[in-house]
C-alpha positions as CSV (number, residue, x, y, z in Angstrom):
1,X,-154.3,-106.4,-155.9
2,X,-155.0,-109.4,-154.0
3,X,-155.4,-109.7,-150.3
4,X,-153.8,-111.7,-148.2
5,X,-155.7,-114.8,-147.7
6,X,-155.1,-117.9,-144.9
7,X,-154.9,-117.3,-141.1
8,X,-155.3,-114.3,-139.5
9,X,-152.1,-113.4,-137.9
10,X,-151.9,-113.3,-134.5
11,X,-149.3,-110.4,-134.0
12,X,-151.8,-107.9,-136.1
13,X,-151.7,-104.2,-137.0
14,X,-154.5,-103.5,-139.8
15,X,-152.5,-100.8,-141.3
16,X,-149.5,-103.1,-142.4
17,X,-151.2,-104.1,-144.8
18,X,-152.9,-100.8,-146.5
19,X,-151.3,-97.5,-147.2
20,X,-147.6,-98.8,-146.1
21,X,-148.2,-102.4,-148.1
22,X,-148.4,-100.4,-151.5
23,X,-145.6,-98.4,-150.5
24,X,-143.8,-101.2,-149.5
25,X,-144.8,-103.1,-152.4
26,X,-143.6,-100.1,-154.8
27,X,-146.8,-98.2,-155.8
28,X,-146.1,-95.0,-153.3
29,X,-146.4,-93.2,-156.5
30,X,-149.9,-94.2,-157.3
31,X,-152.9,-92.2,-156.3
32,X,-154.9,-93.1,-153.1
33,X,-157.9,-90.8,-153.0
34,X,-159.1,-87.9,-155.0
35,X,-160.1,-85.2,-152.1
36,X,-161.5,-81.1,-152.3
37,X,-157.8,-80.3,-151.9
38,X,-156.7,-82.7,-154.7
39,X,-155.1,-85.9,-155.1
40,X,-153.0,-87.5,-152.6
41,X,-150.6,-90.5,-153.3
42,X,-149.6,-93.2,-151.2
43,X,-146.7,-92.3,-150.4
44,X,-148.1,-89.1,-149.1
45,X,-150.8,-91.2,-146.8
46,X,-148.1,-93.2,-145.6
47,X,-146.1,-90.4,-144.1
48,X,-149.5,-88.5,-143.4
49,X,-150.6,-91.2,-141.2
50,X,-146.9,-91.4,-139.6
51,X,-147.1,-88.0,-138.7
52,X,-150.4,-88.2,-137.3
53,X,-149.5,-90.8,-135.7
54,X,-146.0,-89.5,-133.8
55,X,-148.2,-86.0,-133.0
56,X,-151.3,-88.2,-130.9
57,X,-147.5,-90.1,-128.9
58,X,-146.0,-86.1,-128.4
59,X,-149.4,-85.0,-126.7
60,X,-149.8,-88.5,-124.5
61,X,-151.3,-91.2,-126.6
62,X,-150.7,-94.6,-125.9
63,X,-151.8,-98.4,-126.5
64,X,-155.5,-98.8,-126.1
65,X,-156.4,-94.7,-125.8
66,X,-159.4,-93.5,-127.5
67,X,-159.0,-90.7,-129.8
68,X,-162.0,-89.4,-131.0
69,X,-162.4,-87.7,-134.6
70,X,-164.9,-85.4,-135.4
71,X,-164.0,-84.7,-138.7
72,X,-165.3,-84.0,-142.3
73,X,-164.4,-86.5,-144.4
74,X,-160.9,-85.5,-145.6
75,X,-157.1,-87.3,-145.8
76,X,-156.7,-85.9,-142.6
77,X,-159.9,-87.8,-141.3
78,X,-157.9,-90.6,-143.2
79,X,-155.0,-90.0,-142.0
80,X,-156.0,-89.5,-138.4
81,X,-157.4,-92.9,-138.5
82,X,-154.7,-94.8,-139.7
83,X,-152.6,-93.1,-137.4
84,X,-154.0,-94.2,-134.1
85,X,-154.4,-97.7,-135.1
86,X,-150.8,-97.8,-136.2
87,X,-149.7,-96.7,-133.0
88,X,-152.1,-99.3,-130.7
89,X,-154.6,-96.2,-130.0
90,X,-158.3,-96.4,-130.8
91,X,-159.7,-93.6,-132.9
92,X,-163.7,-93.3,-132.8
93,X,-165.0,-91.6,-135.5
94,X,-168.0,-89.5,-134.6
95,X,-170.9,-87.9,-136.8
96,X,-169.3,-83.9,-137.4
97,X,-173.0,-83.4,-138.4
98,X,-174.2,-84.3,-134.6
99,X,-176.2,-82.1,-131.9
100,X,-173.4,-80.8,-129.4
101,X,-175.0,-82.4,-126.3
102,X,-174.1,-86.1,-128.2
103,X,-170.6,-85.2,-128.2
104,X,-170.2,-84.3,-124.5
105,X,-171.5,-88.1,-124.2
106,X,-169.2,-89.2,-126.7
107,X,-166.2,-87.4,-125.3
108,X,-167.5,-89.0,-121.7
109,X,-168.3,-92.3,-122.8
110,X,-165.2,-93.0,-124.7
111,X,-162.9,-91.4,-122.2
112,X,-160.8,-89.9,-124.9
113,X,-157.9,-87.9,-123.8
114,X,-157.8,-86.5,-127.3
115,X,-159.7,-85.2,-129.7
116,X,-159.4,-84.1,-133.3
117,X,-162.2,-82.0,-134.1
118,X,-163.3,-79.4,-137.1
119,X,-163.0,-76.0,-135.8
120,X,-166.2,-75.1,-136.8
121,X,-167.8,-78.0,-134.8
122,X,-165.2,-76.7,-131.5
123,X,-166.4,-73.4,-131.4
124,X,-169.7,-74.6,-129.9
125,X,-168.8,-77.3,-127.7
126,X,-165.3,-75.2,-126.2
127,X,-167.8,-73.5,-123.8
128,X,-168.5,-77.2,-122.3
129,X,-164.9,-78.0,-122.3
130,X,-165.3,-78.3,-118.0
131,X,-168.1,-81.3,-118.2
132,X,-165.5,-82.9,-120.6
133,X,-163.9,-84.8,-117.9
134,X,-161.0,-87.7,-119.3
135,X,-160.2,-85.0,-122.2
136,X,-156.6,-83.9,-121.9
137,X,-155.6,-82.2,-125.4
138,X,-157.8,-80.5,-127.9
139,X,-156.6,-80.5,-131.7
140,X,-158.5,-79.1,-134.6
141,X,-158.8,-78.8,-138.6
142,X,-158.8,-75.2,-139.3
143,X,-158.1,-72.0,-138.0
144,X,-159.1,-71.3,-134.1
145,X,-159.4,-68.6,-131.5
146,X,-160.3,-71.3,-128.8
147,X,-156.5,-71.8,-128.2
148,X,-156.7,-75.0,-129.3
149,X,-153.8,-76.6,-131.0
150,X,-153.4,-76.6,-134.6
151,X,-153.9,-79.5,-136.8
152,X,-151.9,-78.5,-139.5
153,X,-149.3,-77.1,-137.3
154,X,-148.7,-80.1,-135.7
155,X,-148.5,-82.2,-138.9
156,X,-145.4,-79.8,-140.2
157,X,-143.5,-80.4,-137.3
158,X,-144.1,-84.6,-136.7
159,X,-142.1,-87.1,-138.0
160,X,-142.9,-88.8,-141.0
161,X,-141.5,-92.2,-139.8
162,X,-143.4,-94.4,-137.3
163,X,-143.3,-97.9,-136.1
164,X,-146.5,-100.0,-135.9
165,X,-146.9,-101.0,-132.8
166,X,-147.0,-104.8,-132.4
167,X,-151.0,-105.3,-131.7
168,X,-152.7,-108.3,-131.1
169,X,-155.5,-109.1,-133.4
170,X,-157.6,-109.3,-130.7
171,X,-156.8,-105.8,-129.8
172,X,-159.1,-103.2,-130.2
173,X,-158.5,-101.2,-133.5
174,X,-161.4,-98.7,-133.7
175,X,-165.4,-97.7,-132.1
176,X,-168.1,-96.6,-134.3
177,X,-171.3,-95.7,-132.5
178,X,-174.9,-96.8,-133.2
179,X,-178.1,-96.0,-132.5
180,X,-180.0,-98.7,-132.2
181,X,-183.9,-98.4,-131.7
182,X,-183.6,-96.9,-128.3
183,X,-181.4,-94.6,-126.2
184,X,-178.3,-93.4,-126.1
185,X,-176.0,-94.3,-128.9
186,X,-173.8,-97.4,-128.2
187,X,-170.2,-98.0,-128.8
188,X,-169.1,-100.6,-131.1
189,X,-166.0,-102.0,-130.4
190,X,-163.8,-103.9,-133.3
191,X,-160.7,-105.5,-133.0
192,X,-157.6,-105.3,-136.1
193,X,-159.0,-109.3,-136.5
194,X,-162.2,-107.5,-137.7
195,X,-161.6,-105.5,-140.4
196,X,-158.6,-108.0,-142.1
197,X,-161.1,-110.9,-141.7
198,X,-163.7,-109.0,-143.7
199,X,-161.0,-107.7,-146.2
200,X,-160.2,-111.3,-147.3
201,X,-163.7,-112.1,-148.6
202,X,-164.5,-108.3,-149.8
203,X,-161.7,-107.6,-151.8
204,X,-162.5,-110.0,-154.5
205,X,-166.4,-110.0,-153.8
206,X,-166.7,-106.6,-154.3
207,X,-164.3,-106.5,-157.5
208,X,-161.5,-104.2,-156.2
209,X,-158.0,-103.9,-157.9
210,X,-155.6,-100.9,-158.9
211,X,-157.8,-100.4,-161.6
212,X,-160.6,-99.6,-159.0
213,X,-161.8,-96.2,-158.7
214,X,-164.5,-95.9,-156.1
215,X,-167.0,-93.2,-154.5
216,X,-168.9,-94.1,-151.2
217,X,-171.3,-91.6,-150.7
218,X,-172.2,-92.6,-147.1
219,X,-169.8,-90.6,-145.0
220,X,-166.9,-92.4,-142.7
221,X,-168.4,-92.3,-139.9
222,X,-170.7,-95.0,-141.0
223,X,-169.9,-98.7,-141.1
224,X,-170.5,-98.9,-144.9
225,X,-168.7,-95.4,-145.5
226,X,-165.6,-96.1,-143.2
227,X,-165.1,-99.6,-144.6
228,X,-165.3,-98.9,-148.3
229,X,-163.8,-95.8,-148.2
230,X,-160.5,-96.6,-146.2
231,X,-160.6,-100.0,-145.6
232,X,-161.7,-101.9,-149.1
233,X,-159.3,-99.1,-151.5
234,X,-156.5,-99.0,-149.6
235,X,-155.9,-103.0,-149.3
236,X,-156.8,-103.2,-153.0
237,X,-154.2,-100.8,-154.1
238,X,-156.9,-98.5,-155.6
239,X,-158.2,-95.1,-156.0
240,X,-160.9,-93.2,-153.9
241,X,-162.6,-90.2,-154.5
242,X,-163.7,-88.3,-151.3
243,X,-165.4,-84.9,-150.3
244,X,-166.2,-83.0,-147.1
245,X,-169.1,-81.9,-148.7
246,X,-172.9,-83.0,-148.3
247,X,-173.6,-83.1,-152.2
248,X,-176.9,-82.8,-153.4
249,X,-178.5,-85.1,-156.1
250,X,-178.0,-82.9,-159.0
251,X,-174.5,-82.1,-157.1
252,X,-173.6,-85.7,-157.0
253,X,-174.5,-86.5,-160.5
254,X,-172.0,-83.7,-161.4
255,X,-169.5,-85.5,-159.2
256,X,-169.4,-88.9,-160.8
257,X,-169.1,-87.0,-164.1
258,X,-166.6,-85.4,-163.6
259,X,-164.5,-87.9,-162.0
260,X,-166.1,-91.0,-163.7
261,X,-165.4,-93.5,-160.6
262,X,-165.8,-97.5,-161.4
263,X,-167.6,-97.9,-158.2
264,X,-170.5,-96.3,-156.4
265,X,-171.6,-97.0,-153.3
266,X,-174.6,-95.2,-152.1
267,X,-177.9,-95.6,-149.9
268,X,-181.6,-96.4,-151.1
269,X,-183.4,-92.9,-150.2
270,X,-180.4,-90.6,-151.7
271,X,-180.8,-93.1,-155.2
272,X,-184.7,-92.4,-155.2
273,X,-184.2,-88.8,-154.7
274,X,-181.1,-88.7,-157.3
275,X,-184.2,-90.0,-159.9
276,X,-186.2,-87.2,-159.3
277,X,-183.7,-84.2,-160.6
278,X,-183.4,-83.2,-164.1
279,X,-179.8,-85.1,-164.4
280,X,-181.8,-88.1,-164.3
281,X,-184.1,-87.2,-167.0
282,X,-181.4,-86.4,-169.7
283,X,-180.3,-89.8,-170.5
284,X,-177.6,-89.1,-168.9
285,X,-174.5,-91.4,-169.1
286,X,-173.6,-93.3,-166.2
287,X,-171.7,-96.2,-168.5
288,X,-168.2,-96.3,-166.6
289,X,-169.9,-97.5,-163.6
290,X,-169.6,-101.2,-163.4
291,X,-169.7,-102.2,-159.8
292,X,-172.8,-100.2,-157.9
293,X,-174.2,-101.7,-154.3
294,X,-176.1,-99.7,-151.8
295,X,-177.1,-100.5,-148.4
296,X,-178.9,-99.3,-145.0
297,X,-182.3,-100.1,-146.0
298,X,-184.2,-102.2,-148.2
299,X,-183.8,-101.1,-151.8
300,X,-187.8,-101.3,-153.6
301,X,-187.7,-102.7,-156.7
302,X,-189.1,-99.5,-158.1
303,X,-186.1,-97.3,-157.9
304,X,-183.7,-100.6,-158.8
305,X,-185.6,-100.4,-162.1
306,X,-185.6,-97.2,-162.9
307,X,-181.8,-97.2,-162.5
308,X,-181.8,-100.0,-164.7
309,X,-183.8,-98.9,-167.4
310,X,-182.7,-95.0,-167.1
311,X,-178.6,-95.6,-166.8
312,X,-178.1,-99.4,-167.5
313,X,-177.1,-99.8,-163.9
314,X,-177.4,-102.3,-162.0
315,X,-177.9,-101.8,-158.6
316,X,-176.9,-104.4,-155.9
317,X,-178.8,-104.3,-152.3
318,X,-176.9,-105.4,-149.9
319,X,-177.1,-105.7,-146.1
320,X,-174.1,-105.2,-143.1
321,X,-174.5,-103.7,-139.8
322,X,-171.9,-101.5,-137.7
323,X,-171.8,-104.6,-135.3
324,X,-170.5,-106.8,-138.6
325,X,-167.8,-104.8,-139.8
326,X,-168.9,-105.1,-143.4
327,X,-171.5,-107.0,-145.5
328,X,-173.0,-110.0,-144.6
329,X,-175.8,-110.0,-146.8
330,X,-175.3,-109.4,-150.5
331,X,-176.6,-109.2,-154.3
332,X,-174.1,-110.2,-156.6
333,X,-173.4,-109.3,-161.0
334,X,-176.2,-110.9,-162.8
335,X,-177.5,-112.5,-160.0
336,X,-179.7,-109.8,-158.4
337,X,-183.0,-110.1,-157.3
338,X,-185.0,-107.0,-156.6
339,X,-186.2,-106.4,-153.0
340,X,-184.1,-108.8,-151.9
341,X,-180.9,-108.2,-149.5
342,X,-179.5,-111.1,-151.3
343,X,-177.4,-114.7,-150.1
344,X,-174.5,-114.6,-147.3
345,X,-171.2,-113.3,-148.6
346,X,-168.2,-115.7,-148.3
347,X,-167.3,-116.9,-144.8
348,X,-171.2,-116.0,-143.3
349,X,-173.6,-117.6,-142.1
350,X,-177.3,-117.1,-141.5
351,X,-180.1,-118.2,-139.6
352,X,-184.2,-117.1,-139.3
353,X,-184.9,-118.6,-136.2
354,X,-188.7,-118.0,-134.5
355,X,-189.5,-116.6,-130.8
356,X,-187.6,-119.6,-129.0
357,X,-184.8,-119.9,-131.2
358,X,-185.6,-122.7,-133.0
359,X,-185.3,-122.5,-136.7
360,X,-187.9,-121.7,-139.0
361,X,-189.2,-123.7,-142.1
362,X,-188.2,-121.7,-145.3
363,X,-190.6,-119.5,-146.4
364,X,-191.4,-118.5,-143.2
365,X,-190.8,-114.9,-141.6
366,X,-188.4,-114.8,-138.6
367,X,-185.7,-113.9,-136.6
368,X,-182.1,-113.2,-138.7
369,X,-179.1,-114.4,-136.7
370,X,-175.9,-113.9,-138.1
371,X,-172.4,-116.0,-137.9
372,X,-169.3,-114.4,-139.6
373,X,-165.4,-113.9,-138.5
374,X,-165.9,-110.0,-137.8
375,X,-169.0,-109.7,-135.8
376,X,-168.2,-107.3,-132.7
377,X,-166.9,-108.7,-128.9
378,X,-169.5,-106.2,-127.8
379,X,-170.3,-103.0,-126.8
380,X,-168.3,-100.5,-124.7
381,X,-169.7,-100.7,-121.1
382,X,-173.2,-102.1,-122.3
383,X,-172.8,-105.5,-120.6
384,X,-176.9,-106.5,-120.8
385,X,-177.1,-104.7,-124.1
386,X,-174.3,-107.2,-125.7
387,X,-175.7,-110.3,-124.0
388,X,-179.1,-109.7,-125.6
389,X,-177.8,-109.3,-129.2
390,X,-174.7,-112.1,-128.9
391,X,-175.6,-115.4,-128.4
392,X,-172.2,-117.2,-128.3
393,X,-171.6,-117.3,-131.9
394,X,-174.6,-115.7,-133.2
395,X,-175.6,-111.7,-133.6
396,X,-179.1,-111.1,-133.6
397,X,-179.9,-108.5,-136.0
398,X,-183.2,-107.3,-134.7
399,X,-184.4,-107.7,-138.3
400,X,-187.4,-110.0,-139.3
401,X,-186.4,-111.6,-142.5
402,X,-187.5,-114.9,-145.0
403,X,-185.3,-116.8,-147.2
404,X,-186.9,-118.6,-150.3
405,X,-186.1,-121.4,-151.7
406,X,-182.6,-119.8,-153.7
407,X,-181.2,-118.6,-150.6
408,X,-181.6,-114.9,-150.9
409,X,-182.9,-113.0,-147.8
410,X,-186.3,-110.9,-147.4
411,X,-186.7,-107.8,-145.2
412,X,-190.0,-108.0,-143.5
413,X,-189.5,-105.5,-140.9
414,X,-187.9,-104.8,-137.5
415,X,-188.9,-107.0,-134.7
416,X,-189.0,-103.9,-132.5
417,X,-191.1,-101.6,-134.7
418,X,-194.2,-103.4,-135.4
419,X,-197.8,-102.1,-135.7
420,X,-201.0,-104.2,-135.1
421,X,-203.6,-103.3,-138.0
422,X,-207.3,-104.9,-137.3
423,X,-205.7,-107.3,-135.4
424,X,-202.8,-108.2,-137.1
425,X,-199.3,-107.5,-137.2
426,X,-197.7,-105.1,-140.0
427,X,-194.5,-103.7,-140.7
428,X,-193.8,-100.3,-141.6
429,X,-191.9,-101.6,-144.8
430,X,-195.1,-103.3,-145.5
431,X,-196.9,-99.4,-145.7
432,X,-193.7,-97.3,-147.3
433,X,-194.0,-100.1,-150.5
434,X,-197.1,-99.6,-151.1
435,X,-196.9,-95.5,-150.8
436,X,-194.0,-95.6,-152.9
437,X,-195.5,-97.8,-155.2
């Protein structure tokens, strides 16, 4: 189904126009996602969402709040989501996989007043509750002995019918944290501009439609994972298949099997490692995929040509950070070439600028600056931190790239992670090619 295109509106709540535009559009009946529990129709997200949404108002939520989610990835991850940012809160989806001492700076740094966290994950941070200072209610997924309040308890008794509240685009919609190179993670603010802007170009780029049934194997609380598996399906009208599980190679193999999804999305190490179990060597047949990109590091032309030769799929690297919302960088059908993160997607622009700023001759290694519509206002209380990486229009990446002569881009490296080698500087990327060669 086709995305809205034009101008961004400027009265703007992102979830308008995903689970409750198919419903309002007629399709509540189709299917949404495929989860553990089984599958779960629009309609049902819709009110899912609503009564997530009403239960976060009952326990003090309001415009601009963070919520913080520490949650498997499940429809009520999905759901929890979609219900903050349909009533003007913030959720900020956190790693449910993370050390508990990063959550107590999470919890801090945010200022959530509420969080929705796995049960299993509460029982080992309740004891730290006291340092947990803006944190008013506690909610979790699963049974609990904490005295927390129940998820699922709370759902059964919220209304199914909620309002959007009338946000801005230039309202804050949801955080994701990132690393970085160095300490503590940083929050990444994006606004309900960010995610419709990216929506507009992605939709048809990335070939989704109601006949779309897609698996991201990068979990939501990733840029690529979250966007692709809530964002991209749900304006498209299609179907996604999610799990809370951390499947193996030989595990996921089984998975797209069995469910046969259209699109894969997945990450360069896991597809090297999915090569080396015996799935891989049966000839196993992988023909109903027919739209696979991967992302988060360079893909080596090695493992893009054993998928090709082994399955007859064709893999398509493609590059995005947390601080772009989506893709910026991209292979496209037919067009591929390996090792390469590919030419701008529609709407982007990019630069390779040296030391000073000025741009470099093509050919020639460099800077990356980016320019697209969804780039991030910044990071949460990181002042210095956002002035270094946005320079008024422009993000700089951190990444040292070439373009050729066809436009496509070249990792060479980080600018931060460098090593001089007799003299001479060399990137780690430089080193890992030629050990996995």
């Amino acid at each position: 189904m086709a995305f809205p295109d034009g101008p961004i509106p400027e009265q703007l709540n992102i979830t308008t126009y995903l689970a409750d535009r198919q419903v309002a559009l007629g399709y509540g009946e189709r299917v949404a996602y495929q989860t553990d529990d089984g599958l779960v129709t629009y309609a049902e997200l819709a009110a899912l969402q609503n009564c997530c949404g009403n239960l976060l108002a009952a326990g003090g939520v309001e415009l601009e709040n963070r919520v913080a989610l520490i949650l498997y990835d499940s429809q009520e991850l999905i759901a929890s989501i979609l219900g903050a940012m349909k009533l003007g809160a913030v959720p900020v989806v956190l790693n449910p996989y993370a050390p508990i001492d990063l959550y107590v700076y999470f919890l801090n740094d945010s200022r959530a007043k509420t969080v929705i966290i796995e049960d299993a994950v509460w029982q080992h941070l309740a004891p730290r509750r006291a340092e947990l200072a803006a944190l008013k209610n506690v909610i979790v997924r699963g049974e609990s002995d904490t005295g927390a309040a129940s998820l699922a308890a709370l759902l059964k008794s919220a209304s199914p019918v909620l309002e959007p509240a009338p946000t801005h685009k230039d309202d804050m919609c949801y955080w994701l944290y990132t690393s970085g190179s160095t300490g503590l993670p940083k929050a990444v603010v994006h606004l309900h501009h960010d995610p419709y802007s990216c929506l507009q170009f992605a939709v048809p780029l990335c070939q989704f439609d109601e006949s779309t049934f897609s698996f991201c194997f990068p979990k939501m609380f990733f840029a690529l994972g979250l966007f692709s598996s809530v964002f991209l399906p749900l304006a498209a009208g299609a179907k996604a298949l999610i799990t809370q599980q951390r499947p193996t190679p030989a595990e996921t193999f089984a998975l797209l099997h069995q469910h046969r999804p259209t699109h894969f999305y997945c990450v360069p190490t896991f597809l090297n490692a999915m090569l080396q179990v015996p799935e891989a060597e049966s000839g196993t047949d992988l023909s109903f995929l027919r739209y696979c990109a991967c992302g988060g590091e360079p893909l080596p032309p090695r493992v893009y040509a054993e998928w090709r030769e082994r399955f007859g799929v064709e893999w398509l690297d493609v590059m995005g950070l947390t601080e772009t919302t989506f893709i910026a960088l991209g292979n496209q059908p037919g067009q591929v070439r390996p090792g390469s993160s590919g030419r701008p997607t529609p709407g982007t622009e990019a630069r390779i600028v040296d030391d000073n700023g000025q741009d470099v001759p093509v050919g020639q290694e460099g800077h990356l600056l980016l320019k697209m519509d969804s780039i991030t206002p910044g990071y949460w209380l990181q002042q210095e931190k956002t002035r270094a990486v946005i320079v008024g229009e422009w993000l700089r990446t951190g990444d040292l790239y070439r373009q050729d002569e066809d436009g496509y881009f070249w990792f060479c490296g980080r600018a931060d992670d460098m090593l001089k080698v007799s003299g001479l500087w060399v990137s780690p990327l430089e080193i890992e090619s030629v050990l996995m060669e």
